[in-house]
C-alpha positions as CSV (number, residue, x, y, z in Angstrom):
1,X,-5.8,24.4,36.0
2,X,-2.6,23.6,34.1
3,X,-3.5,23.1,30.3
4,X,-1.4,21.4,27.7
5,X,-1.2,23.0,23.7
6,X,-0.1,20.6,21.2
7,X,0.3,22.0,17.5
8,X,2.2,19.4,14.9
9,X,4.5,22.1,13.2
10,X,6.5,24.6,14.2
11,X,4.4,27.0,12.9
12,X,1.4,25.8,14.8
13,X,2.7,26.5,18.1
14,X,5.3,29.8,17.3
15,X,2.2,32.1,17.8
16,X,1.4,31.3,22.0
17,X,5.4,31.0,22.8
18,X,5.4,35.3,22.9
19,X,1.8,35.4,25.2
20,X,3.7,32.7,27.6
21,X,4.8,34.3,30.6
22,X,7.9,33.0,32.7
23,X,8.7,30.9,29.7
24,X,10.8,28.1,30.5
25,X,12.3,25.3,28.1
26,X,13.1,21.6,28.9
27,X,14.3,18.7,26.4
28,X,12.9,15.1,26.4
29,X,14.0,13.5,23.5
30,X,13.6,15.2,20.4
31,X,11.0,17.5,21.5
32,X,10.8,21.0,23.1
33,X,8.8,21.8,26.3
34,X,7.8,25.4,26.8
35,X,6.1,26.5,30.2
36,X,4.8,29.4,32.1
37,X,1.6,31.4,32.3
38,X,-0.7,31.9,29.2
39,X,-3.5,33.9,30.0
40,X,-3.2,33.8,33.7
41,X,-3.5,29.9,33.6
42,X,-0.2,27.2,33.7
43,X,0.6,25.8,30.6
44,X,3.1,23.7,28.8
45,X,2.7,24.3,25.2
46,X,4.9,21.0,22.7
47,X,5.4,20.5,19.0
48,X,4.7,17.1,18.6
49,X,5.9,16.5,14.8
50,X,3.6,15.5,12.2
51,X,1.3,11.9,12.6
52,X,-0.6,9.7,14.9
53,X,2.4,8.4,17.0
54,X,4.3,11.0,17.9
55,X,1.4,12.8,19.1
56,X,-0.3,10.1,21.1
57,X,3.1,9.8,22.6
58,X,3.2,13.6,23.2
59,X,0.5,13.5,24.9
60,X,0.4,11.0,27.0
61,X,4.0,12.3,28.7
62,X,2.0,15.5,29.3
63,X,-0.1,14.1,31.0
64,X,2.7,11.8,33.2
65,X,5.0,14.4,33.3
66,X,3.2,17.6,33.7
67,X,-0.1,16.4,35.0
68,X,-1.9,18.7,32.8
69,X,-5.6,18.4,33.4
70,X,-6.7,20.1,30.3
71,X,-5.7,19.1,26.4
72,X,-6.2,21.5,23.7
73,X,-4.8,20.4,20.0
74,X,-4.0,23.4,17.7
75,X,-3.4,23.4,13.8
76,X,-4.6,23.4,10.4
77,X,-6.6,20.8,8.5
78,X,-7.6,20.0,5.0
79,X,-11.6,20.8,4.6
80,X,-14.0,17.9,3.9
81,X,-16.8,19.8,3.8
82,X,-18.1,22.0,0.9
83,X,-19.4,25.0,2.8
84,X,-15.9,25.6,4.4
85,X,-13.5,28.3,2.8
86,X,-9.5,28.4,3.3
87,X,-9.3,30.1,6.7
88,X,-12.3,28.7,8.4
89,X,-11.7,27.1,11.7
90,X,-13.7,23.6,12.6
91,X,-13.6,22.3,16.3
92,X,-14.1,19.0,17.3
93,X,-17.0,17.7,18.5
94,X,-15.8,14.2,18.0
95,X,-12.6,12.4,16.6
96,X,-12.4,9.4,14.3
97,X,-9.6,7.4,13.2
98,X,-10.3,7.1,9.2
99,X,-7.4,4.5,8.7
100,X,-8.5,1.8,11.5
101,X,-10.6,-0.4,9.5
102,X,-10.9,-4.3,10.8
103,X,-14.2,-4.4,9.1
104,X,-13.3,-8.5,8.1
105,X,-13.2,-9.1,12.3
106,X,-17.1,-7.7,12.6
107,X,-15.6,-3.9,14.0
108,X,-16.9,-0.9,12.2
109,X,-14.2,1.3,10.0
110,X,-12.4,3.5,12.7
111,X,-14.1,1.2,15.8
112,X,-10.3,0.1,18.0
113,X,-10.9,-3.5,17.6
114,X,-12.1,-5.3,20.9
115,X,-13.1,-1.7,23.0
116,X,-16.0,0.2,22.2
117,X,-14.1,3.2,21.0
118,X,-14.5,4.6,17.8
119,X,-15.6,8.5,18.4
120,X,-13.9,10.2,20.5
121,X,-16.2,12.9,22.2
122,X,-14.6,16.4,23.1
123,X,-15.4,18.1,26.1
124,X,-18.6,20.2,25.6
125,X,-17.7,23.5,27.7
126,X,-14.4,23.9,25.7
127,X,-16.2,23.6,22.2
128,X,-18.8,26.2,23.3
129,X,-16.0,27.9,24.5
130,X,-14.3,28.0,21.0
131,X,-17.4,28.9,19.5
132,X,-17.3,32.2,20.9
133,X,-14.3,33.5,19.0
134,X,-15.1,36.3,16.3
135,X,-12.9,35.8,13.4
136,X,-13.0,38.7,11.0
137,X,-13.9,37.2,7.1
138,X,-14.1,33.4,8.4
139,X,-16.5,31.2,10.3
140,X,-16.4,28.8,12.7
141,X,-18.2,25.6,13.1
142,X,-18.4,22.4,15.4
143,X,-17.8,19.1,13.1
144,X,-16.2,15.8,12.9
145,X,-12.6,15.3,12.8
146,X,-11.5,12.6,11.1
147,X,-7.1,11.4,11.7
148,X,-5.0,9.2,9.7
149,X,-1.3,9.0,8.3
150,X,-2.1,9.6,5.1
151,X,-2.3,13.6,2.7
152,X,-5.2,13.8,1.3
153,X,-5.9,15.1,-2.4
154,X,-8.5,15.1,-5.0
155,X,-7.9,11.5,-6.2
156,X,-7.5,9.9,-2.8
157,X,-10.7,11.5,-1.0
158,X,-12.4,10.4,-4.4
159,X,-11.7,6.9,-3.7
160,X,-12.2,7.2,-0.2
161,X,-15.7,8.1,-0.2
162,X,-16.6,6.9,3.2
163,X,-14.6,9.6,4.6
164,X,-17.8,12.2,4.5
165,X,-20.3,9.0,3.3
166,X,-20.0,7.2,6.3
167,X,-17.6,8.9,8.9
168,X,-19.0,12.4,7.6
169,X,-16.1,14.0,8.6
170,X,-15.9,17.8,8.1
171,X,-11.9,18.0,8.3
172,X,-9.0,15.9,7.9
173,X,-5.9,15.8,9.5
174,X,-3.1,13.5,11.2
175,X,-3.1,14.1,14.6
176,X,-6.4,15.0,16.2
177,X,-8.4,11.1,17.0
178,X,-4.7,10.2,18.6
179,X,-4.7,12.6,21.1
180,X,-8.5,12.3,21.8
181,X,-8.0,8.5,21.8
182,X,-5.0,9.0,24.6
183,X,-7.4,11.7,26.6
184,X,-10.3,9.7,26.6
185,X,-8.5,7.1,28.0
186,X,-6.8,8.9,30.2
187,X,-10.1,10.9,31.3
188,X,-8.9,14.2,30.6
189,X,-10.8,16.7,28.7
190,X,-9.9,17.6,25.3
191,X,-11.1,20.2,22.1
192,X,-9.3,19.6,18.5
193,X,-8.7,22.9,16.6
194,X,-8.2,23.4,13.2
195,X,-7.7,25.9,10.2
196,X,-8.9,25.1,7.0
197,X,-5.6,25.3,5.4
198,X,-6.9,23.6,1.9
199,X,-9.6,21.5,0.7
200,X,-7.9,18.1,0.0
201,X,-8.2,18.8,-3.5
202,X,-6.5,19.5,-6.8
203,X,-5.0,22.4,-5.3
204,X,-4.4,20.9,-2.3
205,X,-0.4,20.6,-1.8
206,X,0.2,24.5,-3.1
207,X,-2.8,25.8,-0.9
208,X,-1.5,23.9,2.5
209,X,2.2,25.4,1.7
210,X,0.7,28.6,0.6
211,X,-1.4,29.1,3.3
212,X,-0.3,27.3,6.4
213,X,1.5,29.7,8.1
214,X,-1.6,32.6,8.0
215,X,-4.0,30.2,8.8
216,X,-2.6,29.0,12.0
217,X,-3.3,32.5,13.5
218,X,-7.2,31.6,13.2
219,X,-6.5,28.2,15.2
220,X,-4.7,30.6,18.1
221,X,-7.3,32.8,17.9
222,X,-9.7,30.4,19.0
223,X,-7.9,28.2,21.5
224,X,-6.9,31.8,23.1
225,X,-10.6,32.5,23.8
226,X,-10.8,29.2,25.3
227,X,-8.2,29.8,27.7
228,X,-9.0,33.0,28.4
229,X,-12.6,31.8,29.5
230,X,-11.5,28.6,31.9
């Protein structure tokens, strides 16, 4: 098995690059590919820089180039859901796109106009998996992810209602639905991790500085008893 980690920020991924074994770097472009062992299994482990583009396109060349058959997405999220705290981990059990919306052609919001795609379903085993992990102070749940180029606060998830009305999402983010989109596709298997890191809110642009960094250690945490399972 040869299992691909994509975390947006640096700080997303500078936790697994000690635990990789053999490490190895190659360039393609502006991005940084680190191999070797993690856990006893192959892995390349990428940065893919913040938003729905540059990770599809991430992941997509890992799965040209390295012919990873596994795709595990790693980072923080802001929380859509009211019983979740700062540090609390949600993992996908499905991806939306919250910003594809060609409701005027007869699609439903986040439905890719002219396929049947509009949730993307993770792959069971690796969500049980992640559900395993014992997280001192902070829970873990399965939940909706829901993707779009945009940073969410107070004001903007007030207008945008259908975010938990009708997508009920349970986290929000700018990566996640892309790389499930590209996996799905590609039919690869896939799981979306991510640490509360603030709760789209008033407070939300202090609180996702502020707390970034230590919450990314829950998200390794988690896809770390994945791997460790496989």
């Amino acid at each position: 098995m040869k299992i691909g980690i994509i975390g947006a920020m640096p700080e997303e991924i500078a936790k697994y690059l000690p635990y990789l074994e053999g490490k190895q770097e190659k360039k393609w472009k502006i991005f940084t590919f680190y191999t070797g062992k993690f856990h006893g299994h192959d892995a390349v482990i990428v940065m893919s820089g913040v938003g729905k583009v540059f990770s599809a396109m991430i992941c997509q060349y890992l799965l040209d180039t390295y012919h990873v058959d596994t795709v595990i997405f790693t980072g923080v999220g802001g929380s859509l859901n009211k019983t979740l705290e700062i540090g609390d981990v949600v993992v996908s059990v499905d991806s939306v796109h919250h910003d594809f919306d060609a409701q005027p052609l007869g699609f439903k919001r986040g439905q890719i106009s002219y396929t049947d795609y509009r949730y993307f379903k993770a792959e069971d085993k690796l969500l049980q998996l992640a559900l395993q992990t014992k997280i001192t102070g902070h829970k873990i749940i399965k939940g909706r992810i829901v993707t779009g180029d945009q940073f969410f606060t107070q004001a903007d998830k007030q207008s945008h209602a259908y975010l938990t009305e009708e997508l009920q999402g349970d986290c929000i983010e700018m990566e996640g639905a892309s790389v499930a989109q590209v996996c799905t596709v590609n039919e690869v298997p896939h799981v979306i991790i991510r640490t509360v890191s603030d709760k789209a809110d008033g407070t939300a642009v202090s609180d996702y500085n502020s707390f970034k960094h230590i919450v990314a250690e829950n998200s390794f945490l988690v896809c770390e008893t994945i791997v460790k399972n496989l």
